[in-house]
C-alpha positions in Angstrom: 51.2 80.9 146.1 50.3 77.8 147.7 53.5 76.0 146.9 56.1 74.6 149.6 60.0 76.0 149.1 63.1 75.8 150.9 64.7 78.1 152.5 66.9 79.9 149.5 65.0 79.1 146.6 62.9 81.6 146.6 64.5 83.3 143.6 64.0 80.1 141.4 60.5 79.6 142.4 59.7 83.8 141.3 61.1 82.4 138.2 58.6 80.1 137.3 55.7 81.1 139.5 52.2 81.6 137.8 51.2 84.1 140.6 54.3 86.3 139.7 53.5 89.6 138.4 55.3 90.3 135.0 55.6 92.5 131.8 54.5 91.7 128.5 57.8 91.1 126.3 57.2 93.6 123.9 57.3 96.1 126.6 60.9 97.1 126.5 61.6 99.8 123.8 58.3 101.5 124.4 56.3 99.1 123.5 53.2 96.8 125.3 52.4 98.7 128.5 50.6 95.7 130.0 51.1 93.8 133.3 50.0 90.8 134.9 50.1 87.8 136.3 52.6 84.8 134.5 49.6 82.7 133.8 47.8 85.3 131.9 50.9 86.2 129.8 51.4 83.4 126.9 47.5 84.3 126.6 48.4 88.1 126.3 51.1 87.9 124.0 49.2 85.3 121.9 47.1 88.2 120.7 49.3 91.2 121.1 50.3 93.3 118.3 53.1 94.7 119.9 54.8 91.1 120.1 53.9 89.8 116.6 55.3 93.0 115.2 58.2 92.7 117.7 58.9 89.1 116.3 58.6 89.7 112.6 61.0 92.6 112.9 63.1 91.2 114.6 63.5 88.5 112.4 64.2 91.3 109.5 66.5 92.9 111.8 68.4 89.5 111.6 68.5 89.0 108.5 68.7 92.1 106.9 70.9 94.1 109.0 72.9 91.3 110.7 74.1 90.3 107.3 74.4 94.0 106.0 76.9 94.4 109.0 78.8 91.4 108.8 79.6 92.2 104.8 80.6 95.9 105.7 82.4 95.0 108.3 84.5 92.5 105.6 84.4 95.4 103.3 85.7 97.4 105.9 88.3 94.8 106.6 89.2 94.6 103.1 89.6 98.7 102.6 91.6 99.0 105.5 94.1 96.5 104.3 94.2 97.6 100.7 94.8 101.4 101.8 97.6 99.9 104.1 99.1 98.0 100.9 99.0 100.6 99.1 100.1 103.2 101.3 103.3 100.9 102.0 103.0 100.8 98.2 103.6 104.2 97.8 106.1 104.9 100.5 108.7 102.2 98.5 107.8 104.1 95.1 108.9 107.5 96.5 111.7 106.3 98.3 112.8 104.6 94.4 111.6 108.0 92.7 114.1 109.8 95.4 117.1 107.2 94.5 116.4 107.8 90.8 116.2 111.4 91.3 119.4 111.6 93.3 121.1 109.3 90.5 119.6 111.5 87.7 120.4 114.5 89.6 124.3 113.2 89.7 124.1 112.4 85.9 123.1 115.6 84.7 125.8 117.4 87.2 128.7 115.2 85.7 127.0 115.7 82.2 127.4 119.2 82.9 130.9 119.0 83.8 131.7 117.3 80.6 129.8 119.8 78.3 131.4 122.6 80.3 135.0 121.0 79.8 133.8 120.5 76.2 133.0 124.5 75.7 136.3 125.2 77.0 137.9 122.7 74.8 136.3 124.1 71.4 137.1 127.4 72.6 140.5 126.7 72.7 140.9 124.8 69.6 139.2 127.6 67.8 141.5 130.3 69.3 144.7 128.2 68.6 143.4 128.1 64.9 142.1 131.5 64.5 139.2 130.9 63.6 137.3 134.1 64.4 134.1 133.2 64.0 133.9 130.0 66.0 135.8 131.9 68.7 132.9 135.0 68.5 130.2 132.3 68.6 131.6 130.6 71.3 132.2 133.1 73.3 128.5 134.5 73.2 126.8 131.7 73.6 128.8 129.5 76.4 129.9 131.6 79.2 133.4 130.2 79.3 135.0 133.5 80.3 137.6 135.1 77.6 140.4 135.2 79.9 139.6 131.2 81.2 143.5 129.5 81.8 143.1 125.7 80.5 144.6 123.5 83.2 146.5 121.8 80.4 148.8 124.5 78.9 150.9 125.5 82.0 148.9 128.3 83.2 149.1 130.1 79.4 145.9 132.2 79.0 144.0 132.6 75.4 144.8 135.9 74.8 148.8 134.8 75.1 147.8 131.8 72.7 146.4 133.5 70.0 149.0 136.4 70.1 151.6 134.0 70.1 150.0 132.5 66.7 149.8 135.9 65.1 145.7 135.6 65.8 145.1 139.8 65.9 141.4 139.4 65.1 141.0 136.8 68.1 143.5 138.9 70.4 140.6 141.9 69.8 137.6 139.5 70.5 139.1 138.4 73.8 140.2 141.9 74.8 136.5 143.0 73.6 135.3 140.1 76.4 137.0 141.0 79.0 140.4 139.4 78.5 143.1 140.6 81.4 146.2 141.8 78.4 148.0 142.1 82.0 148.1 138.8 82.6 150.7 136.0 82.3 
């Protein structure tokens, strides 16, 4: 090169200097294999294939693919925070399925209570009246036990109750259930 530098600028002049051996700028990728001087290059890559094709897709990699990324990426975006919603979603709705549960859960128990309190009750009722039949029904169909002592009469079992009342047929049903005569 016939050009007069300074000492250090030797990398700015290779830059820019026509004498400068270079690539073709299709070459990376594969592509162009040829070399040669700078000045011979925008003539080169005037007629190349390798660089036109290069250009045009490029320019479909832009806008195709660019804009292709940039939406799934949103998309993306979007997803993530919709699965986050709704997982957050779904932790509050279990958490109120578990206090309705535990709520439901104490309902029925008390209800359960009451209708056993209520069996007990009839059962009772029906053995102070003598009536055979409701005792007999009762009695199958419950599980209050024939020798149950209701809290409310002083620690006086069935079987004492309906003997005291002259019940004979209910004395027998109780004694048929299972009713302790040894008791009281």
């Amino acid at each position: 090169c016939s050009s007069s530098m300074q000492r250090g600028s030797l990398r700015a002049h290779e830059e820019v200097c026509p004498r400068a051996p270079v690539l073709c700028a299709a070459e990376d990728g594969g592509g162009c294999k040829w070399t040669g001087l700078r000045a011979e290059q925008a003539a080169h890559e005037a007629t190349c294939m390798w660089v036109v094709v290069k250009v045009q897709i490029g320019s479909l990699h832009d806008e195709t693919f660019e804009g292709q990324i940039i939406e799934l990426k949103a998309l993306n975006a979007t997803s993530t925070r919709e699965i986050q919603e709704l997982k957050a979603l779904n932790a509050r709705e279990i958490q109120e399925l578990k206090v309705v549960h535990a709520n439901s859960e104490e309902k029925h128990k008390k209800l359960q209570q009451e209708h056993n309190k209520l069996q007990r009750d009839m059962l009772l009722s029906a053995v102070t009246l003598g009536d055979l039949h409701t005792v007999s029904m009762l009695l199958d169909r419950t599980g209050v036990p024939a020798g149950f002592v209701h809290p409310n009469h002083g620690g006086v079992t069935m079987l004492q109750i309906a003997s005291q009342d002259g019940h004979a047929k209910v004395v027998e049903k109780l004694l048929a259930h299972g009713a302790d005569a040894n008791l009281g």
